[in-house]
BANUTI-406210 format. One record per residue (C-alpha): residue in one letter; x, y, z. Coordinates in steps of 0.25 Angstrom, whole numbers, plus 5000, padded with zeros to 4 digits. Layout:
N
aXYZ
...
This chain:
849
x527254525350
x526754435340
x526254285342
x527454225338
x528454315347
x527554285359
x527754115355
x529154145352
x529254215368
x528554115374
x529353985366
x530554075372
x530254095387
x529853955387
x531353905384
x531954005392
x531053965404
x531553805403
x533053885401
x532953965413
x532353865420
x533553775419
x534453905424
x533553895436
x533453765438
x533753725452
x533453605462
x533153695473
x532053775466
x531353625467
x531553585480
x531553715491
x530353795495
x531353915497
x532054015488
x533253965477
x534454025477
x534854035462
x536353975457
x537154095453
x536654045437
x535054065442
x535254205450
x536154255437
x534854215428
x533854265438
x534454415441
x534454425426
x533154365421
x532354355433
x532554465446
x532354565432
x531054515430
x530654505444
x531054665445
x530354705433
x529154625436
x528854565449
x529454645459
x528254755459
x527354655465
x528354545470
x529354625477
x529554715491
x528554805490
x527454695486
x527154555487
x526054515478
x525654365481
x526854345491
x527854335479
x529154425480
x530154415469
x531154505474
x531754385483
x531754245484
x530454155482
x530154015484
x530253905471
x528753885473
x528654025471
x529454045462
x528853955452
x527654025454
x528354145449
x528654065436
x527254015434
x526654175436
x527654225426
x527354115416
x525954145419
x525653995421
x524454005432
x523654105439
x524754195443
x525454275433
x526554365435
x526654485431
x525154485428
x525154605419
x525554505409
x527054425407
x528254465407
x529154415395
x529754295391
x531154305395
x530554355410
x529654235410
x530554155407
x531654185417
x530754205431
x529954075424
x531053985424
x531754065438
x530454025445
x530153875440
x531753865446
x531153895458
x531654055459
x533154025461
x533554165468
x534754205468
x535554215483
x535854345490
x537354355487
x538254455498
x539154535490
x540254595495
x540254755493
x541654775498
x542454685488
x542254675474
x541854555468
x542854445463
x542554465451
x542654615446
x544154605454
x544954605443
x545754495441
x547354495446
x548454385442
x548454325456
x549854235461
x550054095458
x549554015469
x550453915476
x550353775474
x550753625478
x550853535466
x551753635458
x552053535448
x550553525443
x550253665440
x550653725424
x550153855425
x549753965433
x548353915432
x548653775438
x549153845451
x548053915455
x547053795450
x548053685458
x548153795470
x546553775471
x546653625469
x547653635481
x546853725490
x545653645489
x546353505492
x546153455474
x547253415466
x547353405451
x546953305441
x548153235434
x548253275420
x547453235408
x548053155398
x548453215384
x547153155377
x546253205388
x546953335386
x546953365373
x545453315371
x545153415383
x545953515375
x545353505362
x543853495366
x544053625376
x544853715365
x544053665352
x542953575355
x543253465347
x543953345352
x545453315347
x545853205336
x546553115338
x547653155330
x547753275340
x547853185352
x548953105348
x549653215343
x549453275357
x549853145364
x550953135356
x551453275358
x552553245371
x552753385371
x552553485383
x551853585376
x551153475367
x549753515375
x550053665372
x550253625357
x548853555357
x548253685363
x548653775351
x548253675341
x547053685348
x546953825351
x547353865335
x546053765331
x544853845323
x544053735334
x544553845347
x543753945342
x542653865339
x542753805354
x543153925363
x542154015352
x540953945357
x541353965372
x541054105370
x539854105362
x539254035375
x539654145380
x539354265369
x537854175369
x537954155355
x536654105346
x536254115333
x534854155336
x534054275345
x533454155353
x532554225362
x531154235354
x531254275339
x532454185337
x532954245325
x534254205320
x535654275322
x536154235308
x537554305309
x537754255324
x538754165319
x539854275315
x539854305330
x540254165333
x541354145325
x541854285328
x542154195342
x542854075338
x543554175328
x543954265340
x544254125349
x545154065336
x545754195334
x546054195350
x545654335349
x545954395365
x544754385372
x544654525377
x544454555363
x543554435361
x542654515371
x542954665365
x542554625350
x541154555356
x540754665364
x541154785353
x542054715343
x541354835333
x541754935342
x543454895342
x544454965335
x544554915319
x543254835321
x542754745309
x541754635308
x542354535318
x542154645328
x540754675325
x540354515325
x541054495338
x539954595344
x538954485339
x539354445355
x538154535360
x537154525350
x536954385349
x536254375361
x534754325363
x533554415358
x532154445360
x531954495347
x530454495347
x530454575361
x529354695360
x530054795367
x531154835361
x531554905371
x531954775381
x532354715369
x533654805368
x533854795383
x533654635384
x534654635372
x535754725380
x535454655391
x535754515384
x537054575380
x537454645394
x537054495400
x538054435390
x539154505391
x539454535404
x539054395408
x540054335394
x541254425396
x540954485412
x540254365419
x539454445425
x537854455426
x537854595422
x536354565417
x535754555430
x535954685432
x534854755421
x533654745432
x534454795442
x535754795449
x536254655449
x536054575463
x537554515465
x538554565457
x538954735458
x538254755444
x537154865444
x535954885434
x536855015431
x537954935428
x537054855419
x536354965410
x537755035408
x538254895404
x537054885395
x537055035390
x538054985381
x537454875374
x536154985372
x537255045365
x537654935357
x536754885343
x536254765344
x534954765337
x534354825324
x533054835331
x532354785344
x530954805339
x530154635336
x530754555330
x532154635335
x533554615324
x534854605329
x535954695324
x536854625313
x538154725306
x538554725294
x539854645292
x540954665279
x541554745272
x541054895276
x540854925260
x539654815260
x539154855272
x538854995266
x538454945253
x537354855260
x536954985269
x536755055254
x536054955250
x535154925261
x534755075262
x534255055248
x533354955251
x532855025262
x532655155254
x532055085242
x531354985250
x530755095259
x530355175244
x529655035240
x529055025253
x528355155252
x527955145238
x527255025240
x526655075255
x525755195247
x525455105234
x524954975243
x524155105254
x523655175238
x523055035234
x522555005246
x521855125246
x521255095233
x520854955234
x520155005248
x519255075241
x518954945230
x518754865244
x517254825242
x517654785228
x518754695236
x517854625244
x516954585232
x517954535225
x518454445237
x517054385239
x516954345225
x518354275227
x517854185239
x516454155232
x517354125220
x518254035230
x517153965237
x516453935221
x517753825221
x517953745233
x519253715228
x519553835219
x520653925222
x520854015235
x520454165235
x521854215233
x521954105221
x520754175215
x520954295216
x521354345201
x520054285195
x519154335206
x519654485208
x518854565200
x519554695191
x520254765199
x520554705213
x521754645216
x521554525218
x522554505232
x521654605237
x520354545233
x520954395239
x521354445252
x519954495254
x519454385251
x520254315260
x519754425272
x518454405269
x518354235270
x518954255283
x517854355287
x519154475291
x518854605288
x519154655275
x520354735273
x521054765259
x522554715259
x523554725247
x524554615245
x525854605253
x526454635239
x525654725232
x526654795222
x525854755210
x524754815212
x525354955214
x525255035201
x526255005190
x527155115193
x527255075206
x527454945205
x528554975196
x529055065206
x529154955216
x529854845206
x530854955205
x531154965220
x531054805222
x532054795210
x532954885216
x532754845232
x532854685226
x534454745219
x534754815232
x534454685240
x535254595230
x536554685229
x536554695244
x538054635249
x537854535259
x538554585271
x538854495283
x538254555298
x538454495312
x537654515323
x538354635330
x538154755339
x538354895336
x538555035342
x537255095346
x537055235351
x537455235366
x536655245376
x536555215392
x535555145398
x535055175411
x534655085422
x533255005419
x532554985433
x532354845433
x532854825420
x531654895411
x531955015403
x530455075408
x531155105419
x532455185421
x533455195431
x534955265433
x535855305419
x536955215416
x538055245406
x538655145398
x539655045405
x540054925413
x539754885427
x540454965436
x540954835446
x541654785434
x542354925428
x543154965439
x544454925433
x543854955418
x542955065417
x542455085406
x542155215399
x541155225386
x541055355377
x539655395377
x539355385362
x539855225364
x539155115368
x540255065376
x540154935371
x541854955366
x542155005381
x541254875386
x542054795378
x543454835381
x542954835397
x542754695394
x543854665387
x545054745397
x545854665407
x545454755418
x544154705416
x543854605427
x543054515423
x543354485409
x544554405407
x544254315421
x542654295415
x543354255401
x544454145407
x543354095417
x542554045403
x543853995397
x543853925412
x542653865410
x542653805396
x544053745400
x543653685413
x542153675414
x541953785425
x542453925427
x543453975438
x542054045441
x541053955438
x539754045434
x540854095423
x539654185418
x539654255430
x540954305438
x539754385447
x539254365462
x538354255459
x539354185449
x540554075455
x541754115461
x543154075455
x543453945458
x545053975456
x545054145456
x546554175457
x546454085442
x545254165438
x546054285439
x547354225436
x546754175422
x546054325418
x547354395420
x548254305411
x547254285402
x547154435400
x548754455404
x549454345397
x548454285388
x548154405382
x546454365382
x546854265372
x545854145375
x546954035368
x548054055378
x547154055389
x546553935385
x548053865383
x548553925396
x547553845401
x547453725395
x549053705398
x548553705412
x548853575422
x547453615425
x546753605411
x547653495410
x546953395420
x546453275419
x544853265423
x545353155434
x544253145444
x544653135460
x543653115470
x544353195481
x544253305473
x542853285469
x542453285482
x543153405485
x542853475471
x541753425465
x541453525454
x543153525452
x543153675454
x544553695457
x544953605445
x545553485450
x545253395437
x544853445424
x543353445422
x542853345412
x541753415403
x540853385394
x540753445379
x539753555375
x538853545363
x539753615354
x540953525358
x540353395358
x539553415344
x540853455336
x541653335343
x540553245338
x540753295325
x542253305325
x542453165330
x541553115320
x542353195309
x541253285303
x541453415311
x541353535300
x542453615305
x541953745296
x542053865305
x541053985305
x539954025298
x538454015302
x537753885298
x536053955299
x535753995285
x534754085291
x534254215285
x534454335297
x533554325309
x532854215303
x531954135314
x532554015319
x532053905327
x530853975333
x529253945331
x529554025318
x530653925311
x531153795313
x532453765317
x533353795302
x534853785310
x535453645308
x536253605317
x536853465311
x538053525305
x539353475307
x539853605310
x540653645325
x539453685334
x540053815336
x539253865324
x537853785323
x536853895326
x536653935341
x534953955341
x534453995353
x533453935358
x533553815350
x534953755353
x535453645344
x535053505353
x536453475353
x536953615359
x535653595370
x536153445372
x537553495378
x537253605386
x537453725373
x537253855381
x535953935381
x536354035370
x535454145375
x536354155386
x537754165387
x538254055395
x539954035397
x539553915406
x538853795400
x538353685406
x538653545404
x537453445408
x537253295406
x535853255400
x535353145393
x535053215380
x536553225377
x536553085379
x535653075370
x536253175360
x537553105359
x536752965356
x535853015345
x536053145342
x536253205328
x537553245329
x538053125335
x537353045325
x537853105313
x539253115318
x539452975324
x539052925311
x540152995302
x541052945313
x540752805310
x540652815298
x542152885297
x542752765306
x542152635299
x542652735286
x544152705291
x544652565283
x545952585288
x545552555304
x544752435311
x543752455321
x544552485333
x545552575327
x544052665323
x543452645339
x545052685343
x544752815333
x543452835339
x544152855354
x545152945350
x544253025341
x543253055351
x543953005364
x545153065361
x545852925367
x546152795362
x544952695365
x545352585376
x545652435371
x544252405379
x543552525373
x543852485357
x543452355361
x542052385367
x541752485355
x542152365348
x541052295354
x539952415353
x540252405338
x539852275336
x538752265344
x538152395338
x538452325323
x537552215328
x536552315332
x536552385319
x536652275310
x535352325304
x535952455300
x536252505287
x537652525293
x537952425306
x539552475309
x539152625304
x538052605315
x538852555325
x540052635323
x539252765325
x538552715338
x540152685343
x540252825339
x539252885345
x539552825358
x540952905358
x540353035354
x539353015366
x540452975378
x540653045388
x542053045383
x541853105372
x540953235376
x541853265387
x543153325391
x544153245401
């Protein structure tokens, strides 16, 4: 590996350690002397990133059989030990591990950051053998539980949320009120807070289904999409960049992304949401949609300057076994590459027969440095074969020009070879001719008037420059060296550029997405401890066998399967799918999934908090809602239980702290996305334009590394949903608000409360720009006073009429702030957007009652 390659690994592993340290982070690792038992999030990352890399590479000499230096690492160790661990892998100090030389970047990384954390260790968990687990049961419409307060229950779903609440001694909160509601409803189906037309048409509205109205308005909205879209591209671990090293651009990403919030808008069922992303090429009548949807698996990260192409392939599978059982199955069927996973009834058998499929599948037009991803042809079919003619062409008459010039440069090579004395005299007569003039012309400048009959003269200056720096000399042609081939030759070659430089100007411009393909098939077998040197039991192409009792799943030998994986998926008798799918629509209602690691229904994930309801909401979602994501979302949201109010009791807290069992509605705050567009749309310059890639950025081009600057602007006033997704440099605003790591995907993001956002929401950019077109639009207004424009400002971004006390304090903060910025150009401007800007950074404003 080149110079370059090696700073761009090392510039990696050092962001992924300070990443992967935060996944480890824990008090414990800092406080006991013993072992740390890992939450379920660390003993996920550490079976998949670091037990691997203990197997492959430690246990030799760290294991059962010996103890070298008193370290094991096939259990437990101490933090003190542990950190040791990360010191010998980073080879920091006089130990270093594995003293053959290191391991790879990625590996370092991981057992880095694991060992800093202390060496969290996942707990020993007893499985029972007799019963399966809860989570491959299929799912059956359970009976309506039996409740007291039968007058507060709407639905189904209330019954068994209030039978919970009843059990555990809880009631519910009262109602929220018709502006909380429809603000709550808004933000959470379009990420934009509502007008204030809308609310008073809403509280006007004394109808009993005037809530239900409000919802189809809502759920018809181009902004649904563009909401519930980016859910899922959390998810689908969208990015418009490889990330990992070379970080090269993935210019036609963006058709994958708005395939989504297409596919959301068009309430397409989910089960074929999840069919077309998996093998959308592969269905019945497939056209270019299809073949963009399967951008789902390969926009995931790459190492694209990896030296064995070999592990690039399987790191690439991998990434997409990872995603998708972990996006559509909840399950961590990744663990189990190095060796059968340690929890959940997934062998490494199950894994390569899972990933035989994916070796079946194209994703890459070459692994070999620096690696290309696979883009198809999109169009008519006509232009895509005109532009195979034309690009056979060009390789026939570029490969025709090619050799031409290869035996003409290798004939005057030859020649000049034997002139290469003459060569040499020539160049020393050049320099004494240069040193003559102190400030004369260089060499190269000199070059006609020194280079006797005969030579030619870029020949003559290139020895020249050899000789000066005292290198042996070596005769060189120029790079282009067409002219000085004999005429015929170089009329020859004219010919050809003139007919390559036609073919490449009547070329069609054809659109392309990054897709997969069929590739020949082909079954992997087992790799002992996850390397390819060393092979194991056969595998045939399939699924785990714990999870296709009730499917199986049966794939031609010619096939890759990935149509059989897809329609597995995709069929009600698959247990898992439609129960992981309403758990995430769950948790982007309500904060927190029925089961609360919504990324793993496994062992070592959350049990359902309400599981009669988790089954209840996957068979009526499959049964009566027919997969369709927009009466789902509306049988919800006419619930008594969406319906609460955020009332907060202290009884209940006491007894419910993390409100579990859903006593009160949680108020939440905003993501990025959500609280950029709102700042923007309150301030009335929100660019609602949908679709469409803002990077004008040739293919693969380089972006933000040590080879470019960063050329994505990010200051447009466009919905978030399409500013470019970079990894490994995420838009400051994104990183502000918790924007997930788009390497990974994660249906679960955090929500944390750090200064910077404080910060952010006092001099940021964004907030800048907008609060002064909101000023500026208010004092615009003749036809209102002062109070009738701080009145405006409450129900704009408050969603509520401002107080009497409330316009008479803004009153107040306006004129002191005048006084403060009498000097400026514009004192009221000023003012006025510093009012502004303390709306838009209020806690009421970014939250959601």
């Amino acid at each position: 590996m080149s110079a370059e390659p090696k700073n761009r690994t090392l510039q990696w592993s050092v962001s992924a350690v300070a990443w992967l340290t935060a996944i480890y982070a824990t008090v414990a690792a800092t406080t006991q002397s013993g072992p740390v038992t890992a939450t379920p999030t660390q003993a996920a990352h550490f079976e998949s990133k670091v037990r691997p890399v203990f197997i492959s590479k430690c246990i030799a000499c760290h294991g059962d059989k010996q103890q070298i230096a008193g370290l094991r690492l096939d259990r437990p160790i101490s933090p003190a030990m542990a950190k040791k661990v990360a010191a010998a892998v980073e080879y920091h100090g006089a130990t270093k591990m594995p003293p053959g030389g290191k391991m790879g970047a990625q590996d370092i990384a991981a057992v880095a950051a694991w060992g800093k954390a202390g060496g969290p260790w996942p707990a020993k968990v007893a499985v029972k053998t007799k019963q399966r687990f809860w989570a491959f049961v299929p799912p059956t419409v359970p009976s309506l539980p039996k409740v007291k307060n039968t007058s507060w229950a709407k639905s189904p779903l209330d019954l068994f949320v209030l039978a919970k609440l009843e059990e555990k001694g809880l009631k519910p909160a009262p109602a929220a009120d018709k502006t909380t509601l429809i603000r709550r409803a808004t933000l959470d189906l379009t990420g934009l807070p509502p007008t204030p037309s809308e609310i008073d048409a809403f509280t006007a509205d004394k109808s009993p289904n005037a809530f239900e109205k409000v919802l189809d308005r809502l759920l018809a909205s181009t902004a649904y999409g563009e909401r519930w879209g980016r859910h899922w591209l959390d998810v689908a671990r969208y990015s418009d960049s490889n990330g990992l090293d070379e970080n090269l651009v993935y210019v036609n990403a963006w058709r994958y992304r708005d395939w989504v919030i297409g596919a959301i808008n068009q309430d397409m069922p989910i089960n074929r949401f999840m069919r077309e992303q998996v093998a959308g090429d592969l269905l019945p009548g497939a056209g270019d949609s299809q073949v963009v949807a399967t951008g789902y698996l390969a926009l995931g990260g790459k190492m694209l300057a990896e030296d064995d192409p070999q592990k690039q392939e399987l790191d690439i599978i991998d990434e997409q076994v990872d995603t998708l059982s972990k996006g559509m199955l909840a399950m961590t069927v990744g663990c189990a590459r190095c060796h059968d996973h340690k929890f959940d009834p997934i062998s490494a058998k199950d894994y390569y027969s899972l990933a035989s499929i994916f070796k079946s599948t194209k994703t890459m037009d070459k692994f070999t440095v620096v690696a290309e991803w696979q883009e198809r042809m999109l169009g008519p079919k006509e232009q895509q074969e005109r532009l195979k003619k034309v690009e056979q062409s060009l390789k026939e008459k570029s490969e025709v020009r090619d050799k031409i010039r290869q035996k003409e440069r290798a004939e005057l090579l030859a020649k000049i070879e034997l002139e290469k004395e003459a060569y040499i005299s020539a160049a020393k007569l050049l320099i004494e001719a240069e040193k003559s003039k102190n400030s004369g012309p260089s060499v190269s400048e000199q070059g006609d008037a020194q280079t006797p009959k005969g030579l030619i003269k870029e020949v003559v200056a290139g020895v020249a420059a050899q000789v000066k720096s005292g290198a042996a000399v070596k005769l060189e042609l120029p790079e282009n060296a067409d002219h000085l081939f004999p005429a015929p030759k170089v009329a020859e070659l004219k010919a050809l550029n003139d007919e390559i430089k036609q073919l490449n100007d009547s070329k069609p411009t054809i659109p392309r997405a990054m897709a997969v393909s069929e590739a020949p098939a082909k079954d992997l077998p087992v790799h002992v401890r996850g390397s390819y040197l060393t092979l194991g039991e056969k595998t045939t192409r399939g699924v785990p066998a714990i999870m296709s009792t009730n499917a199986p799943v049966v794939i031609p030998k010619d096939k890759s399967g990935r149509l059989e994986l897809a329609n597995w998926i995709a069929s009600p008798k698959n247990p898992l799918t439609a129960r992981v799918f309403v758990n995430r629509v769950w948790r982007w209602k309500f904060g927190k999934g029925l089961v609360g690691s919504v990324d793993n229904f496994g062992i070592l994930g959350n049990l359902p908090t309400h599981p009669e309801l988790l089954d209840w909401l996957a068979k009526s979602f499959v049964t009566e809602d027919n997969w369709s994501l927009k009466r789902f979302q509306k049988r919800i949201m006419l619930t008594s239980t969406y319906q609460m109010s955020t009332q907060y009791n202290a009884k209940f807290a006491n007894l419910d702290p993390e409100n579990r069992y859903l006593w009160r509605f949680n108020r939440r705050r905003l993501e990025a996305e959500a609280i950029r567009d709102s700042i923007f749309f309150v301030s009335g310059m929100l660019d609602r334009k949908m679709g469409g890639t803002m990077m004008n950025l040739p293919p693969r081009a380089y972006v933000t590394n040590d080879q470019s600057a960063n050329p994505i602007q990010y200051d447009s006033p466009r919905r978030a949903v399409y500013l470019p997704v970079i990894r490994a440099n995420i838009y400051d605003v994104y990183t502000a608000f918790d924007f997930g790591d788009p390497t990974v995907m994660n249906g679960d993001r955090a929500s944390t409360t750090v200064a910077p956002q404080a910060l952010f929401m006092l001099n940021g950019k964004v907030v800048l720009t907008a609060t002064k077109a909101q000023a500026t639009n208010l004092l615009a207004r003749k036809d209102i006073d002062d109070k009738a424009r701080i009145q405006s400002l409450f129900r704009t971004c408050f969603g509520r009429p401002a107080k009497p006390n409330e316009i008479v304090r803004s009153l107040s903060y306006l004129s002191k702030f005048e006084q403060a910025y009498a000097k400026a150009n514009e004192p009221k401007l000023s003012a006025w957007q510093s009012l502004c800007k303390t709306f838009i950074g209020s806690n009421e404003f970014i939250y959601v009652e």
